[in-house]
C-alpha positions in Angstrom: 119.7 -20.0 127.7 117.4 -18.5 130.0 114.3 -17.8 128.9 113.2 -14.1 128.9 109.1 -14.0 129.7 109.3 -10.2 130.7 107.9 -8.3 127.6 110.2 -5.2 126.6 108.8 -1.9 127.8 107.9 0.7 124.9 109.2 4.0 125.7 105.4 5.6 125.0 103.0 4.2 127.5 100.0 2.9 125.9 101.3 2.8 122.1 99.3 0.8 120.6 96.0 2.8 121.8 97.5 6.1 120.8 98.2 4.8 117.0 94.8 3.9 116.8 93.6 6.9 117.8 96.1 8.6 115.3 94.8 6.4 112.7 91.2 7.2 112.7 91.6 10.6 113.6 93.6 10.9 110.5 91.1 8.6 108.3 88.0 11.0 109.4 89.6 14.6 109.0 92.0 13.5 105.5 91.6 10.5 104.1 88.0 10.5 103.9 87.8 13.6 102.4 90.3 13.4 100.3 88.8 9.9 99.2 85.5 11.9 98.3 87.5 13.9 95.7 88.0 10.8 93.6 84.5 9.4 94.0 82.8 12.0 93.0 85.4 12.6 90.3 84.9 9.1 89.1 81.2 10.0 87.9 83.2 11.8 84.9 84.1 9.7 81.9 88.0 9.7 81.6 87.6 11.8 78.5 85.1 13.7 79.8 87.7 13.7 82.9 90.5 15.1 80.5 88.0 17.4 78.6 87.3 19.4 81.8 90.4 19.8 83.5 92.0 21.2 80.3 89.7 23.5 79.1 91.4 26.9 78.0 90.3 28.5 81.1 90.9 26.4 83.7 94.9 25.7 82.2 94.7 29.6 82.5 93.9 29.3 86.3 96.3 26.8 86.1 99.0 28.7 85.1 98.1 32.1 87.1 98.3 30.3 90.7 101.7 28.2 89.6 102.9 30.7 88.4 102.3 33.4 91.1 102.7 30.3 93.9 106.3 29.3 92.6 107.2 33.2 91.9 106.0 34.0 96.0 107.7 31.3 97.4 111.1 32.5 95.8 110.5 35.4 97.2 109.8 34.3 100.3 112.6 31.5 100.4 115.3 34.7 99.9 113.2 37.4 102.6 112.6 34.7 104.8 116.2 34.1 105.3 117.7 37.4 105.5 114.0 37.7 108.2 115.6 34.6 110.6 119.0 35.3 110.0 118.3 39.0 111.6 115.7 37.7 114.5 118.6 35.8 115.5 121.9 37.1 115.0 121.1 40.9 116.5 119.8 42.3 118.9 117.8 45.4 118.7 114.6 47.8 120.1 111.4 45.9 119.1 112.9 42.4 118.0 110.3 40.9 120.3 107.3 42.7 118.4 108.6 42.2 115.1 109.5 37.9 115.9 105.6 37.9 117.0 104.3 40.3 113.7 105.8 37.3 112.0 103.3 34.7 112.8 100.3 37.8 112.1 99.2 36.1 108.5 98.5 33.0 110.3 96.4 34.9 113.4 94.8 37.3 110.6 91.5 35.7 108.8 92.6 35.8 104.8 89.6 37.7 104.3 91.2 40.5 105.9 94.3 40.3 104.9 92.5 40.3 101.2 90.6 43.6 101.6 93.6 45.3 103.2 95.9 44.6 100.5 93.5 45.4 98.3 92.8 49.2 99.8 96.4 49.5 100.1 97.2 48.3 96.3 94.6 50.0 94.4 95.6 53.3 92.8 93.6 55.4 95.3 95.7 53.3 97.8 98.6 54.3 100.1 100.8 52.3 98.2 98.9 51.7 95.3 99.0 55.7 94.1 103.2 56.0 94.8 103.5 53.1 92.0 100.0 54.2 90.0 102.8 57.5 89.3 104.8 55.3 87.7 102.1 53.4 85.2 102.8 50.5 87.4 99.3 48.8 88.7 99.5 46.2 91.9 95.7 45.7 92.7 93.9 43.3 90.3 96.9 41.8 88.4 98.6 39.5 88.7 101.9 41.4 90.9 99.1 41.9 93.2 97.8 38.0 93.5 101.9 37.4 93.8 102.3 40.4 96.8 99.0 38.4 98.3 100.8 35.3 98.3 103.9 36.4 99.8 102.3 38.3 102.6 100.8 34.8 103.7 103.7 32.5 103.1 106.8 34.4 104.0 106.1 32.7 108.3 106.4 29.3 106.9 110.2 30.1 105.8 111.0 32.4 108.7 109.7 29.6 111.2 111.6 26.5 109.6 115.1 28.4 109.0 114.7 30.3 112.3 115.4 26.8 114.9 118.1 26.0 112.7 120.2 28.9 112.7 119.3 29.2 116.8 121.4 26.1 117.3 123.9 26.9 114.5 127.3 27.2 116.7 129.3 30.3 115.4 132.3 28.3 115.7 131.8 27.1 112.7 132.0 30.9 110.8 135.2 31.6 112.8 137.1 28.1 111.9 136.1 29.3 108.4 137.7 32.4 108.6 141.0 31.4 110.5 141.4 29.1 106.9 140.6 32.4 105.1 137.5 31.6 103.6 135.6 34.8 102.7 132.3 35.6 103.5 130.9 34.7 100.4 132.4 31.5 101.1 131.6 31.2 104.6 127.9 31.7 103.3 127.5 29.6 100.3 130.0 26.3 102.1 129.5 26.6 105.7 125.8 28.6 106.4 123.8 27.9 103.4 124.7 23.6 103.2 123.5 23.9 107.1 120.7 25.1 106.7 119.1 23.9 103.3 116.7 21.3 104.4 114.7 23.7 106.6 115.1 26.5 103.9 113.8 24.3 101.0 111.0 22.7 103.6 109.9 26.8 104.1 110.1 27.0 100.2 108.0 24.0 99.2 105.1 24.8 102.1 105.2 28.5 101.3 104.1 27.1 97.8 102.0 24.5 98.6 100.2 27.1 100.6 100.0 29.7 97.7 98.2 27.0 95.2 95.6 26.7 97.8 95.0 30.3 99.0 91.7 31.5 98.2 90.4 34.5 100.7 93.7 36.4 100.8 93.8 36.6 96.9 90.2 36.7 95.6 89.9 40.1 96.1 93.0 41.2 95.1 93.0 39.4 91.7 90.0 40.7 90.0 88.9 37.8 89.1 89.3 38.5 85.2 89.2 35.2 83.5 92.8 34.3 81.6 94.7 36.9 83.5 94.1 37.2 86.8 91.7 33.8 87.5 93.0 31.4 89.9 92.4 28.2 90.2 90.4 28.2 93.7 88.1 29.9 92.3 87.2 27.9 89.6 86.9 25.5 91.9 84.2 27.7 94.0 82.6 29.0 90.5 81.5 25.3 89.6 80.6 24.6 93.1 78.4 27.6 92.5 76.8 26.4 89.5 76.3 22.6 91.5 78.4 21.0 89.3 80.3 19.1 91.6 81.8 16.5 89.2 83.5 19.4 87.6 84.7 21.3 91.0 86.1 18.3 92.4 87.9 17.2 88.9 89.9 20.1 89.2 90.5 19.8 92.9 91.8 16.5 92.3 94.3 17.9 90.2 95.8 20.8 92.6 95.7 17.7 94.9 97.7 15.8 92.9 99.9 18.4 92.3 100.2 18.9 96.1 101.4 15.4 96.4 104.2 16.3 93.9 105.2 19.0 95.6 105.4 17.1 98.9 107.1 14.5 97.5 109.7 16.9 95.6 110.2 18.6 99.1 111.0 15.1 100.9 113.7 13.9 97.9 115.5 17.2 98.3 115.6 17.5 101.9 116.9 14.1 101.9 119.6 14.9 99.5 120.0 18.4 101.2 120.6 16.5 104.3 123.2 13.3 102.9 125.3 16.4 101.6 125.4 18.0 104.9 126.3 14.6 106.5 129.0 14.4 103.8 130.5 18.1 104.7 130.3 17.2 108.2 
């Protein structure tokens, strides 16, 4: 045999200096950060662990961002959809301004979009006083936290669906209906299995993102402990009151929960995916 002394070229020039790179940039901005959360968590007793991240109020915070967070990303998951499938199946006057308005609630400080929902919400407000008519009250409950939380997580859904139905060939719908499928079956067999790992990716970041949304909600909420308290700001309320041990406890927890989420999102992509290899 002849023996080979040429090393084998790697398609990326300079590999192994770019991982590293990678590596420790990733160590500084996440890891390490991320690493503090348990250190200074680990100060706490495990009971006295488990006796502050299930107080009655903080389960209440708990519960309100879940809640509103898995409520807004449904939501968004459906809107989102109907959103892409409309950018890109028709044509029509201002399509180009309304596929850039898309990406406004990640331009717009949350701040802002906070204090505009909230004028707009409130019973004085333009929308606020058509549905204050009705006995039906947006600003400081929790519809309005969930309105908040849509607003800021409908792009992720547009965004991941969007590419995918771009490259979906139309072929496809019309082989469907020469078999004399109907729409709704064209939809749910032929559209939907296509495009289910990008829609369920948009899902799970829209509410990964609501968990964690702080400025665009604070002012909406109201702040009113067991109702309309989320759990960022329990967070920033013991962060106020220099208990760090506390803050970060509960952080740990919405991180934890993060890391469920992500994981969720990766095992039903996958399976989203193996059933679309399967169809195909």
């Amino acid at each position: 045999m002849k023996r080979k002394n040429s090393k084998k070229k790697r398609v990326i020039p300079g590999f192994g200096l770019s991982l590293g790179i990678t590596v420790t940039l990733m160590g500084i901005i996440v890891i390490i950060p991320l690493c503090s959360l348990v250190i200074f968590s680990a100060r706490l007793s495990p009971s006295d662990f488990i006796a502050t991240v299930t107080r009655p109020r903080v389960l209440s915070s708990y519960q309100v961002s879940f809640s509103t967070a898995f409520i807004a990303a449904v939501v968004d998951a459906v809107m989102g959809m109907i959103l892409a499938w409309v950018l890109v199946r028709y044509d029509f006057p201002g399509k180009s301004v309304m596929n850039g308005m898309i990406e406004l609630p990640f331009a717009l400080p949350t701040a802002v979009a906070g204090i505009s929902l909230t004028h707009l919400t409130t019973a004085n407000g333009w929308v606020g006083s058509i549905f204050h008519r009705f006995g039906i009250e947006i600003a400081y409950t929790r519809l309005g936290i969930t309105i908040a939380l849509i607003f800021i997580g409908i792009p992720f859904v547009v965004r991941s669906v969007q590419p995918v139905l771009e490259k979906f060939d139309a072929q496809y719908e019309e082989a469907a209906h020469i078999l004399g499928a109907s729409r709704r079956q064209t939809v749910f067999r032929v559209i939907l299995p296509e495009i289910a790992p990008s829609l369920i990716a948009g899902f799970t970041m829209s509410f990964a993102r609501g968990l964690g949304e702080y400025g665009s909600v604070v002012f909406i909420a109201g702040n009113m402990p067991y109702e309309t308290e989320i759990a960022p700001l329990m967070i920033m309320s013991e962060l106020q009151e220099f208990d760090y041990a506390s803050a970060t406890s509960i952080a740990l927890v919405m991180l934890a929960a993060s890391f469920v989420i992500l994981f969720v999102n990766a095992a039903l992509q996958s399976r989203a995916s193996k059933i679309v290899t399967g169809i195909a």
